[in-house]
ROVEX-140452 format. One record per residue (C-alpha): residue number from 1; chain; y, z, x. Coordinates in steps of 0.5 Angstrom, whole numbers. Example, Ala and Ser with C-alpha at 12.3 -4.5 7.8 and 13.67 -1.06 7.14 Angstrom:
- 1|A|-9|16|25
- 2|A|-2|14|27
***
This chain:
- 1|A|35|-34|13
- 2|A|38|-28|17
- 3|A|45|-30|20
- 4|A|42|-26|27
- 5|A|36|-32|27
- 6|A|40|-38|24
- 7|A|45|-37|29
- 8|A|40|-38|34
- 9|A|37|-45|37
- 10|A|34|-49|31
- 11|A|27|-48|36
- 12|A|27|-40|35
- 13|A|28|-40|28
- 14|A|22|-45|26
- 15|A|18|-39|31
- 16|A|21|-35|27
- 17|A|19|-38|22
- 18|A|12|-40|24
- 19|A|11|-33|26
- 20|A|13|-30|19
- 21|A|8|-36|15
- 22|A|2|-33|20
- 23|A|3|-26|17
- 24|A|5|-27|10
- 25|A|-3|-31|10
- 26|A|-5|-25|14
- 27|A|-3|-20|9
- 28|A|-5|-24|3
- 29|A|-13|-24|6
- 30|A|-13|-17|8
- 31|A|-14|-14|0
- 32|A|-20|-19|0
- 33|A|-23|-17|7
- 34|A|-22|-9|4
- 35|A|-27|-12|0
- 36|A|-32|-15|4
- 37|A|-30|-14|10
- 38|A|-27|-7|13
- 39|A|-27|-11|20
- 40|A|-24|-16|19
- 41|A|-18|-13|15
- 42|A|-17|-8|20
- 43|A|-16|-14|25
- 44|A|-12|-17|20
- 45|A|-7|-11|19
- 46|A|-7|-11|26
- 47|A|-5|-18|27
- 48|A|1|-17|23
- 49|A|4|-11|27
- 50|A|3|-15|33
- 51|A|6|-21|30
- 52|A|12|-16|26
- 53|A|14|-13|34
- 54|A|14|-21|36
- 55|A|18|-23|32
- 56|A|23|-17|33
- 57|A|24|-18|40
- 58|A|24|-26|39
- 59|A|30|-24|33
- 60|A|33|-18|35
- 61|A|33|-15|30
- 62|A|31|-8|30
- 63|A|35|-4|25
- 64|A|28|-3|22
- 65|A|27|3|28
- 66|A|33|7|25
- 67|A|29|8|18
- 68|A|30|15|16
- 69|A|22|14|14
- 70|A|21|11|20
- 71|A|24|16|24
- 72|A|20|21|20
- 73|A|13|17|21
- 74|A|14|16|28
- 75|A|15|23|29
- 76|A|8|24|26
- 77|A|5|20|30
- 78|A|7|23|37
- 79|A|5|29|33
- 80|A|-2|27|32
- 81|A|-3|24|39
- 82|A|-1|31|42
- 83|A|-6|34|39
- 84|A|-11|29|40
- 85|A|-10|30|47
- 86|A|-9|37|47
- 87|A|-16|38|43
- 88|A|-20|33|45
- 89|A|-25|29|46
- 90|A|-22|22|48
- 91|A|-24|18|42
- 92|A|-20|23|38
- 93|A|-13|21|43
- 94|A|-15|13|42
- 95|A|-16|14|34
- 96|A|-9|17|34
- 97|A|-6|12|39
- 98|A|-8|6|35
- 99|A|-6|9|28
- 100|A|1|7|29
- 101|A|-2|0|27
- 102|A|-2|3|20
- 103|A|5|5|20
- 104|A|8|-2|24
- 105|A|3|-6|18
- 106|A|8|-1|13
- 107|A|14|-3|16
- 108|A|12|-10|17
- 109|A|11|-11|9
- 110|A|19|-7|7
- 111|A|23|-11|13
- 112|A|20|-18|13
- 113|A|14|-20|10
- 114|A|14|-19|3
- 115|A|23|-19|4
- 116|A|22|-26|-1
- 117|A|19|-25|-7
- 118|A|16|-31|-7
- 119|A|11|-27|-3
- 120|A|11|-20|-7
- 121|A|8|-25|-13
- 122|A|2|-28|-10
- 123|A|0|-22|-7
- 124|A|1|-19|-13
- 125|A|-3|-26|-16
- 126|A|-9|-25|-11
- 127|A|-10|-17|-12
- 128|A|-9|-18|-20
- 129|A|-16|-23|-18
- 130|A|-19|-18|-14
- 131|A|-18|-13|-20
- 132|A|-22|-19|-25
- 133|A|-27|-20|-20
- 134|A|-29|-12|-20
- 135|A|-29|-12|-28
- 136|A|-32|-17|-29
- 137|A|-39|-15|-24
- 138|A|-38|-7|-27
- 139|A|-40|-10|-34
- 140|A|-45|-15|-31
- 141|A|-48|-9|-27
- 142|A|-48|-6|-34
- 143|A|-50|-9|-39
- 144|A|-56|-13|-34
- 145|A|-57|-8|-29
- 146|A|-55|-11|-22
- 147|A|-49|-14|-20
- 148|A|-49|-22|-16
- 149|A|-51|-19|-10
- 150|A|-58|-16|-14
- 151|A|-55|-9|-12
- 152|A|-57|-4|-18
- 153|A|-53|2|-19
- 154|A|-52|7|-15
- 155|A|-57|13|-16
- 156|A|-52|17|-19
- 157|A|-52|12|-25
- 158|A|-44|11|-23
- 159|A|-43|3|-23
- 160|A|-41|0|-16
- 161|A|-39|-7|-19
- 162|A|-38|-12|-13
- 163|A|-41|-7|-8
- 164|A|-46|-4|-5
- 165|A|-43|3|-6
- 166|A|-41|7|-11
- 167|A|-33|4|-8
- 168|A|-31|1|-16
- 169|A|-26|7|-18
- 170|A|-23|8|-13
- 171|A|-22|1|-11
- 172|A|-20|-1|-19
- 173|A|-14|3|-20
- 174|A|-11|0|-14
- 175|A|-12|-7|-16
- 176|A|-10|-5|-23
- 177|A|-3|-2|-22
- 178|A|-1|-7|-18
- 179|A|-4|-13|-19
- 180|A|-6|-13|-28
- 181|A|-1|-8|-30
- 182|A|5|-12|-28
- 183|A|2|-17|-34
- 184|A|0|-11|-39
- 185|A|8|-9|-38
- 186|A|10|-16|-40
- 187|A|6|-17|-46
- 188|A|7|-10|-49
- 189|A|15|-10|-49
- 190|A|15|-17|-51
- 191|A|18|-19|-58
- 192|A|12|-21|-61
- 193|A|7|-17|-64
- 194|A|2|-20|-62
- 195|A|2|-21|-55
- 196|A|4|-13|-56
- 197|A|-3|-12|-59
- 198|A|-6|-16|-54
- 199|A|-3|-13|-48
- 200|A|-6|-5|-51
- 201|A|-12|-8|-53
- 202|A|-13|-11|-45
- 203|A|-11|-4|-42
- 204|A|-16|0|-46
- 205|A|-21|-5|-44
- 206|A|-19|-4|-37
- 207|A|-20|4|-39
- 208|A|-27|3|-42
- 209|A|-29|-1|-36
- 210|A|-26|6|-31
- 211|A|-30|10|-36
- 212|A|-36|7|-36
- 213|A|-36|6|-28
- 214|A|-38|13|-28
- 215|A|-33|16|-22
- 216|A|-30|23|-24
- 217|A|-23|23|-18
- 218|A|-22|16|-20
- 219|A|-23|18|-28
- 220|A|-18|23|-27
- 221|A|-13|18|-24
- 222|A|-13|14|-29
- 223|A|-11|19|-34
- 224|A|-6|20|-29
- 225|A|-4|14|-30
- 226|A|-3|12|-37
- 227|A|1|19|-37
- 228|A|5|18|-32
- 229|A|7|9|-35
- 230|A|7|13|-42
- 231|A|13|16|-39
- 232|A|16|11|-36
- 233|A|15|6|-42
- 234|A|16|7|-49
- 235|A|12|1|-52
- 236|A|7|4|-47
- 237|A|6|10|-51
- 238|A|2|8|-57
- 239|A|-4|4|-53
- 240|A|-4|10|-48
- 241|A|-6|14|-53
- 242|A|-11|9|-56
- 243|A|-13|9|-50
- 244|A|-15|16|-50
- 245|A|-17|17|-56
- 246|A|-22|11|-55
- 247|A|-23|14|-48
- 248|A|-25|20|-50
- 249|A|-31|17|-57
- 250|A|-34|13|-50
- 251|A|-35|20|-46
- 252|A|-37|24|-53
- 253|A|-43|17|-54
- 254|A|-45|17|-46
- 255|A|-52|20|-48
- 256|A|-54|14|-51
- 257|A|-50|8|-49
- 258|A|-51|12|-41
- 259|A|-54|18|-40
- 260|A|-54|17|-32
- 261|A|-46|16|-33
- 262|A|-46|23|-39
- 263|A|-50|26|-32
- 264|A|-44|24|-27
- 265|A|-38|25|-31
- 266|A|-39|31|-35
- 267|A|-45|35|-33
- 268|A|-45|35|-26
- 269|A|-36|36|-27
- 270|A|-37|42|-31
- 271|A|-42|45|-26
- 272|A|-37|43|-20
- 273|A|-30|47|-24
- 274|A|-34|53|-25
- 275|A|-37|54|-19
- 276|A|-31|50|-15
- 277|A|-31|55|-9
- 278|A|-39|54|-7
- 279|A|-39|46|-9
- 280|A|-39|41|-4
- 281|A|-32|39|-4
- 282|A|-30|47|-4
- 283|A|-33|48|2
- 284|A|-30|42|5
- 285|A|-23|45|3
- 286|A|-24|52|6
- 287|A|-27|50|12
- 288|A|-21|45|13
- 289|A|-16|51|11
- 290|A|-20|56|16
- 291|A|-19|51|21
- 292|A|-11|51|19
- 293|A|-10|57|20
- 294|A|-13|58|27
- 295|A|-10|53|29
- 296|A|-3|53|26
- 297|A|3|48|31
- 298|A|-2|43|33
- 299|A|-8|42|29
- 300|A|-15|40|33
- 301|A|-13|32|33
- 302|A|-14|26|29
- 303|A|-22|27|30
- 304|A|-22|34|30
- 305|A|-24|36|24
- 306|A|-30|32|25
- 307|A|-31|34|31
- 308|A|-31|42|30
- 309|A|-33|43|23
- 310|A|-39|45|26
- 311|A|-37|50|30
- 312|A|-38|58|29
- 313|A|-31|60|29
- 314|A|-30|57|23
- 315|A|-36|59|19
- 316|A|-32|64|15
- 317|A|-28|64|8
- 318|A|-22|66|6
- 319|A|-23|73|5
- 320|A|-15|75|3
- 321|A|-16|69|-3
- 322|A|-23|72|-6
- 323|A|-27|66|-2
- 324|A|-34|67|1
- 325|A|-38|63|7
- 326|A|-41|57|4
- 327|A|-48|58|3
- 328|A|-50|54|8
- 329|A|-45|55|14
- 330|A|-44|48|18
- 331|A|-47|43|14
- 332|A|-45|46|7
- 333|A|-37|46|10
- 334|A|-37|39|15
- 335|A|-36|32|14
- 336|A|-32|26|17
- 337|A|-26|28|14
- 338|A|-23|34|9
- 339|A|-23|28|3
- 340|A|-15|30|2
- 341|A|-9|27|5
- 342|A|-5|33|5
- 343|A|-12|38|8
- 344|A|-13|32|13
- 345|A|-6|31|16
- 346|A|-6|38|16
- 347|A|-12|39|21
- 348|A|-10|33|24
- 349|A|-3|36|27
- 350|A|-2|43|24
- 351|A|3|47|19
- 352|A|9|41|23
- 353|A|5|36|21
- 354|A|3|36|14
- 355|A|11|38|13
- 356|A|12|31|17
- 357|A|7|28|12
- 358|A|10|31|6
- 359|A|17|29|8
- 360|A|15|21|9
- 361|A|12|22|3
- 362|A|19|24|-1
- 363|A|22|19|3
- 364|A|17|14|0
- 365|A|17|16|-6
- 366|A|25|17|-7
- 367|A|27|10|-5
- 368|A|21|7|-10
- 369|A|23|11|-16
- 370|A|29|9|-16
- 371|A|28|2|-18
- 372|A|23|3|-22
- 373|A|26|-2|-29
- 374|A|20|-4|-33
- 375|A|23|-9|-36
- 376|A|26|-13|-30
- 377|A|21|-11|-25
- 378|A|14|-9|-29
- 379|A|11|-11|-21
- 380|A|15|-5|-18
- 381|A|14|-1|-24
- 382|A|6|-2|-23
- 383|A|6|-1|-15
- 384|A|10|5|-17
- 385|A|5|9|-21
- 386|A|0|6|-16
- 387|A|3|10|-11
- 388|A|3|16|-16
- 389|A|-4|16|-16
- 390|A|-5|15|-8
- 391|A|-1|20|-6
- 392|A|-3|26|-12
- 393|A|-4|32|-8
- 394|A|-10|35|-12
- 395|A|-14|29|-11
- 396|A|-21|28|-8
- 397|A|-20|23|-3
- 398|A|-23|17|3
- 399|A|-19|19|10
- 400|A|-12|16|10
- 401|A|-12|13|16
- 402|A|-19|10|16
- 403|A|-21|3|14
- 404|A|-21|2|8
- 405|A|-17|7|5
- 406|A|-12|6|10
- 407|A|-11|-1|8
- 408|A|-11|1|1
- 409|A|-5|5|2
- 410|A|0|2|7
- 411|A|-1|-4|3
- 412|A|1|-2|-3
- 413|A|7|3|0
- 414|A|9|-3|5
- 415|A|9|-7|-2
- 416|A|12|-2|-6
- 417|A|18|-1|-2
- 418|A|21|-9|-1
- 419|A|20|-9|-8
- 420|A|24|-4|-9
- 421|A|29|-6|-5
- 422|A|30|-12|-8
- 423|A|28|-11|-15
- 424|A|26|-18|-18
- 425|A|26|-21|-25
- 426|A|20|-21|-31
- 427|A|19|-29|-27
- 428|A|17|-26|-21
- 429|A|11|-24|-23
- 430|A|9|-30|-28
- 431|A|10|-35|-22
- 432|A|9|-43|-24
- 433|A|4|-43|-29
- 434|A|4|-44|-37
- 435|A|3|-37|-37
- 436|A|11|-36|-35
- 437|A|13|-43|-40
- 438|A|10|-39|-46
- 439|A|12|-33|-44
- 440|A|21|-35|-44
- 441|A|19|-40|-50
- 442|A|19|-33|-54
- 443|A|21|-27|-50
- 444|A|27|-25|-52
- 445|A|28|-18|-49
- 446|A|34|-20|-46
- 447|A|35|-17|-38
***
């Protein structure tokens, strides 16, 4: 207990108390309902910022405001407000005043929440749930053609496992890193052979699963992944490379096991890299980069690049780079968001505001890699290379700050940095289970 509340009258601490138990089972359902109910998870999210400020008046404790990334992310908020106010229209202004939910929930998670690793491990127990629930109903849907709910897959072959949309990739890999990955680490540096081969073997049937799920971003991330944990871990290496080797044989044979899948992954990949400038997503690009360039300091609001993406005005390329209009001026460049977080922010608050955006994220990113101890903390060493997936510039992604990849990403970047601050031990992820007895009866891998 902190000193400021014990020294406090026992009433305020059991409130206090009270108000960290309700938060703390909040946050545990919040990755259920980014499942299957993004409403709900967001009133989740919601109910945890408000809680967290109650429970900062009621303690005192605000120390959390004088955060270097606070202080930063705080700035980007007012940014994006002023804008939105200054563009227009008044949905874009309530959007961009209610997005600082997003950033109270994050620093909620670091400075109280998740403090006790305790927590860290049953969320990390729940998201390693989740993630066994989505393979589970990608290989159902594979191998019967429909998943529980009877949906079929998606009508571009792609699974969509326990969703009705293509959702499974994306969703896969920030249930996998943080929530299975902190288990394949312990397994893979551990001194017995066998549970080393078990561990690779369960990661490149998690790779296959991705693969077979047919998404091409969320391929790509994954390779990311198995470099960048390859990197970090050196008992990694030789199942990350089977992984690829496996993986790349599995590509080569889509034809026959699933030439809906070979149609996404490859044909239509290759066709979309050479001609990148016409193809949808490059036409979304340049309209956002367009719109950048003519609105330099401010950007066009939270909602503007939804907004205004039909306007005339920005219908042409970038000549100066040897970019031509899009073939079909408005439809061919519009859509709710420029599916890229840096694009995004970009049209949101202007050149000051994607310098804000990338300095939260250095600032992130600085604090988590230097606790990055595999064999100490496998459970931060999974967030970490989460969060390198999140935030990887060249990516296709949802919006940022819309529910559910809001929830995604301020989940596991709050998560991520109070497991950084306080790094826990290889127990912290095994919890009271048999699990945990078999695993210190024969580890010897020392701390």
């Amino acid at each position: 207990m902190n000193i400021r509340i014990a020294s406090h009258s026992p009433r305020l601490a059991a409130q206090q108390d009270i108000l960290n138990r309700m938060a703390f089972v909040a946050t545990l359902l919040v990755p259920i309902f980014l499942f299957y109910g993004r409403a709900i998870a967001d009133g989740l999210i919601s109910t945890v910022a408000i809680l967290f400020l109650l429970h900062s008046c009621g303690s005192g404790e605000w120390e959390w405001t004088r955060r270097t990334w606070v202080l930063v992310a705080g700035a980007f908020w007012v940014l994006v407000l002023a804008s939105s106010a200054y563009s227009g229209p008044v949905h874009s202004m309530l959007e961009a005043l209610v997005m600082v939910r997003l950033l109270l929930f994050c620093a909620a998670l670091e400075a109280w929440v998740l403090v006790d690793a305790r927590h860290r491990r049953w969320l990390g127990f729940m998201m390693a749930v989740l993630a066994l629930w989505l393979v589970i109903e990608c290989w159902q849907q594979y191998l019967t053609g429909h998943n529980i709910e009877g949906f079929p897959r998606w009508s571009d072959g792609s699974l969509t496992g326990p969703f009705f949309k293509p959702r499974a990739g994306s969703t896969f890999f920030k249930t996998l890193f943080p929530g299975l990955m902190p288990f394949l680490l312990l397994l893979i540096q551990h001194d017995d052979r066998r549970a080393r081969i078990a561990g690779g073997s369960a990661f490149v049937f998690l790779v296959l699963t991705m693969v077979l799920i047919g998404q091409r971003m969320p391929n790509l991330l994954m390779l990311l992944g198995l470099v960048i944990s390859a990197l970090i871990v050196r008992r990694f290496r030789l199942p990350a490379i089977t992984a690829l080797v496996i993986g790349a044989v599995v590509i080569a044979a889509l034809p026959v096991i699933s030439p809906p899948t070979y149609g996404k992954l490859v044909l239509e990949f290759t066709r979309q890299m050479l001609h990148f400038a016409a193809s949808p997503y490059g036409q979304i690009y340049t309209r956002a980069a367009v719109m950048v360039i003519a609105h330099p300091w401010l950007g066009v609001g939270f909602e503007g690049f939804r907004d205004f993406c039909s306007n005339p005005a920005y219908f042409h390329g970038l000549r100066a780079y040897g970019i031509p209009t899009a073939p079909r001026p408005g439809l061919g460049g519009c859509n709710l968001h420029p599916h890229n977080y840096y694009l995004q922010t970009a049209t949101m608050a202007g050149v000051p505001g994607i310098i804000l955006f990338v300095t939260l994220v250095a600032l992130w990113f600085a604090k988590i890699v230097r606790a990055v101890r595999p064999r100490r903390a496998p459970q931060q060493t999974g967030l970490f290379v989460a969060f390198c997936l999140l935030f990887w510039p060249i990516a296709s992604t949802s919006s940022i700050f819309t529910i559910p990849t809001a929830g995604w990403v301020f989940l596991i970047v709050g998560w991520a940095l109070a497991a950084s601050a306080a790094p826990g031990e290889a127990e912290d992820v095994l919890g009271p289970t048999a699990v945990k007895f078999w695993y210190h009866r024969n580890n010897r891998l020392g701390s």
